[in-house]
N, C-alpha and C positions, 0 to 999 in steps of 0.2 A: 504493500500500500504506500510502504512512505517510498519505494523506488520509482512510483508512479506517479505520486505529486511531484516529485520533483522533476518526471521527463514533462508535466504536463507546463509545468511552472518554465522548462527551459521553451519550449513547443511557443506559449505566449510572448517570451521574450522575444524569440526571433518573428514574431508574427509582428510584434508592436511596429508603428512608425519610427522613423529616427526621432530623436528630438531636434527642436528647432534652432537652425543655425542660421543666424545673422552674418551678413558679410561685417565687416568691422571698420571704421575708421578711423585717426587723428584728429583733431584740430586745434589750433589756436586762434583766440577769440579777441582780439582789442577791447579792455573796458566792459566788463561785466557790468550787466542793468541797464544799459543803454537800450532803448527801444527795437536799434538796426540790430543790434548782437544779440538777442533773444530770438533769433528764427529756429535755431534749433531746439533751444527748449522750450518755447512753446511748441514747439508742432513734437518734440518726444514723448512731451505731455498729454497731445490728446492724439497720442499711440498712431501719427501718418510717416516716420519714419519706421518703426516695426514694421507698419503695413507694406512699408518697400523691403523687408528682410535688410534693413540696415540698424546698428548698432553704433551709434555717435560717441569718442572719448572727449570732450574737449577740456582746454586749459584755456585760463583766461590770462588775459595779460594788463599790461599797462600802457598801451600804446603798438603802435604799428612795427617800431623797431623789435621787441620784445618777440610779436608777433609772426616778423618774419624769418628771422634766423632757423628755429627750428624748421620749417618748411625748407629755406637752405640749404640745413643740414641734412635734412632726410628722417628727424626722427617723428613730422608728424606728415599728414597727407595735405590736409589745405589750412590755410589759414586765410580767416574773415577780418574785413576793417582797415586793409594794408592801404595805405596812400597812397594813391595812384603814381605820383611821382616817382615814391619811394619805389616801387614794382620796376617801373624804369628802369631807376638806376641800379636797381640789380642783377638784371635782367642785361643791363647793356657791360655790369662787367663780368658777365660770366658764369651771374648763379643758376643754378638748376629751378628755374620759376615760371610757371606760364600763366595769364590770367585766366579765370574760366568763369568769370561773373562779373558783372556792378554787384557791389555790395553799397553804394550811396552814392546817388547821382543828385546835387543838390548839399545842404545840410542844415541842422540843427541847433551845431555849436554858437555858442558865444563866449565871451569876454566880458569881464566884470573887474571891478574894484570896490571897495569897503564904501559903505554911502560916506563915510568923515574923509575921504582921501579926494584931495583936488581935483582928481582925473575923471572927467566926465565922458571924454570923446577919445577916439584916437588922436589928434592931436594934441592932447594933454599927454600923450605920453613921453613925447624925448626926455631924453638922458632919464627913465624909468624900463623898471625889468618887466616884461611882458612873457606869459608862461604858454608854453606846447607841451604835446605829452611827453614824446619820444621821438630821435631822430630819425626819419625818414618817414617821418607820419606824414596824413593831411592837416594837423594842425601846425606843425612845422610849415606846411609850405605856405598854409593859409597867413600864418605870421610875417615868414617873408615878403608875401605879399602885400600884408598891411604896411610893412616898413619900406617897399619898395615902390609901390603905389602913392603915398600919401610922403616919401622922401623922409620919413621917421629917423628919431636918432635912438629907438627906443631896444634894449637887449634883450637877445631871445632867450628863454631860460627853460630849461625842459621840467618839467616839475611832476611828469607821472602821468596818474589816473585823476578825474575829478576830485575824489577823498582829499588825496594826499594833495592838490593842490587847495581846494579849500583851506585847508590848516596851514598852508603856504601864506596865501594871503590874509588870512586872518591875522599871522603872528608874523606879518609883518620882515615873510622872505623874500617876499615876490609883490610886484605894488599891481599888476593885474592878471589876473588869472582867469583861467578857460572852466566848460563843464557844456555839457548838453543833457538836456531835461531825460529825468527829473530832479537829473544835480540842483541845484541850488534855487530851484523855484521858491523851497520852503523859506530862505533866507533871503530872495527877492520880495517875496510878499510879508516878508518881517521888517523887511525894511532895512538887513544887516548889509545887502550889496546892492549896486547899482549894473545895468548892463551899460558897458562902456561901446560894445562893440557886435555884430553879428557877423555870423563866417561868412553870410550871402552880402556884404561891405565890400568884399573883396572879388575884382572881376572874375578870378581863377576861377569861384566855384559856383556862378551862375551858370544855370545849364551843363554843369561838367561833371560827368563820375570823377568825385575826389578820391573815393576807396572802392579798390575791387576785393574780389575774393580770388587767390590763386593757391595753387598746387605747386608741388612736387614734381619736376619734368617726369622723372624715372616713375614714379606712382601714377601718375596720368598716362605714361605708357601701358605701363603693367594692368593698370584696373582702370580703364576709358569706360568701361562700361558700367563700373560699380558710381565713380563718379559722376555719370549720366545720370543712372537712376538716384543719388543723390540729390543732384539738382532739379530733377524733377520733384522728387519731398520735399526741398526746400522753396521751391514756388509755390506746391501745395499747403504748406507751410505758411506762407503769404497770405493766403488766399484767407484761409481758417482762419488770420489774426484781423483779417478789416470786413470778418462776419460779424454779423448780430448775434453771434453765440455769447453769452454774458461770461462763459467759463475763461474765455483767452483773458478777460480783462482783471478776474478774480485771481488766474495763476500770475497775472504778471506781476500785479499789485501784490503778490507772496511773495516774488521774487525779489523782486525790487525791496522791498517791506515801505510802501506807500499805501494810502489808502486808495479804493476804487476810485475814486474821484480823480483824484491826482494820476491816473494811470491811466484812466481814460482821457483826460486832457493831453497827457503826453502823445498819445497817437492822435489823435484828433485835430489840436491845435500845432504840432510840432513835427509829425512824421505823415505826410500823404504816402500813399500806398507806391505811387509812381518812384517816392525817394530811395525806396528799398527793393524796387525792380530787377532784377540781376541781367536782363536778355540783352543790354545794349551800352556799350561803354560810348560814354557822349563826349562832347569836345574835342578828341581827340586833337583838332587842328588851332586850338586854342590853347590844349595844353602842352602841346612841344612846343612850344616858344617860351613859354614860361618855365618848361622843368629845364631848357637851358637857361634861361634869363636866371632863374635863381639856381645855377649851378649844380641839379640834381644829374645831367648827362653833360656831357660835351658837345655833343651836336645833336640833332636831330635823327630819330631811328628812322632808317628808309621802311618803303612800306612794304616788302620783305621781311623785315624784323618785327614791324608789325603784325606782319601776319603768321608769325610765328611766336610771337608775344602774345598775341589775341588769340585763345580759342576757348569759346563760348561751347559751353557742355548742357546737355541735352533742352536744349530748347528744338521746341518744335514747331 
């Protein structure tokens, strides 16, 4: 009897289905809580990456340089939030990177200083330190651009993530400081900061993807198609978060730890759906004159490099 349960017991085992295996990813993330950086966890959330048999790792970072290295290195597959310029210049000296998204065409960020500090405008900034995240970010270039633009004498200072520059300017390391909602709402309607400045100020990032999403040349070789159906989740992704489903706005506001209210104004009032579009990297011919003007390339990529720079993954 018992040598018969257990042929029957092995008999089930080999009958059952395999269990369920996910293809797996990397990723590094720019800026956790931001609005654009949450496509993958809201949409793992309400289970449309499973639904593609994908399994997302990701690391969050403090900015776009942070973000791209490992992607360089090979130890993660893509990485979200990268400065378009920044991609460039990597790209034009050698690293193993291709784009395969708009991750923000457009943007959200702004610039602020303490309401008691004299700096109202960009032009109150010369001879004052003015903060970016990370080198090779869009807030770097967005900066250079203020200062090149408007002939600033003002210093760029890299200061991180919104958190950690908040605490910058409050104690008075940094005299103006960056964040994109729902950084520092609470302290603009307290009345603790003023907006000095907004990233749409600056010609660069009217109508321009400022951050793409890119890869991995060697993982986009190997897994083009895991990648595909990635970017398919992640437009579906998209899609579920500018629904009337009440649930996107309940996980983000956990996420974030804001309340509904605040969270919903962040998409609403701060992110149109268009900004976080991935199928179409815009400007391009406004932004190579600028990632040379501010010294991101040397010259201009021919449109060969372009097109080996640019490859847009599963759009259909």
């Amino acid at each position: 009897m018992k040598r018969l349960t257990i042929l029957v017991a092995a008999a089930l085992a080999l009958a059952a289905p395999p269990a369920w295996s996910a293809d797996q990813l990397k990723a590094t993330l720019g800026q956790r809580g931001n609005w654009d950086t949450a496509v993958i966890h809201l949409g793992t959330k309400a289970g449309i990456f499973k639904k593609h048999d994908l399994e997302i790792e990701t690391v969050y970072t403090s900015g776009s340089g942070e973000t791209l290295q490992p992607v360089i290195a090979g130890s993660v597959d893509l990485g979200f939030a990268v400065g378009t310029l920044g991609a460039m210049a990597a790209y034009a000296k050698g690293a193993p990177v291709r784009i395969i998204g708009a991750e923000a065409t457009g943007a959200a960020d702004y610039w602020y200083a303490k309401t008691s500090s004299p700096i109202k405008t960009l032009k109150d900034t010369d001879g004052h330190t003015i903060a970016f995240s990370t080198n090779g970010s869009s807030t770097q270039s967005i900066v250079r651009a203020f200062i090149s633009e408007n002939k600033l004498t003002a210093k760029p200072m890299s200061t991180g993530n919104p958190s950690a520059t908040l605490t910058a300017v409050m104690t008075d390391q940094v005299d103006v400081g960056w964040a994109s909602p729902p950084f520092g709402l609470k302290e603009i309607d307290a009345g603790q900061i003023r907006v000095v400045a907004k990233a749409t100020d600056a010609a660069i990032v009217r109508g321009q993807t400022i951050r793409v999403i890119v890869a991995n040349t060697d993982a986009l070789a190997k897994r083009r198609d895991v990648i595909a159906r990635f970017m398919q989740a992640y437009r579906e992704s998209i899609d579920y978060m500018y629904s009337d489903n009440p649930q996107v706005i309940k996980d983000y506001a956990e996420f974030v730890g804001v309340p509904e209210s605040v969270a919903k104004r962040v998409r609403d009032d701060f992110f149109p759906k268009a900004l976080i579009w991935p199928d179409e990297i815009k400007g391009i011919d406004t932004l190579m004159p600028e990632a040379v003007t501010l010294k991101f390339i040397p010259e201009p990529l021919t449109p060969a490099q372009l097109s080996e720079l640019i490859q847009i993954q599963g759009k259909k």
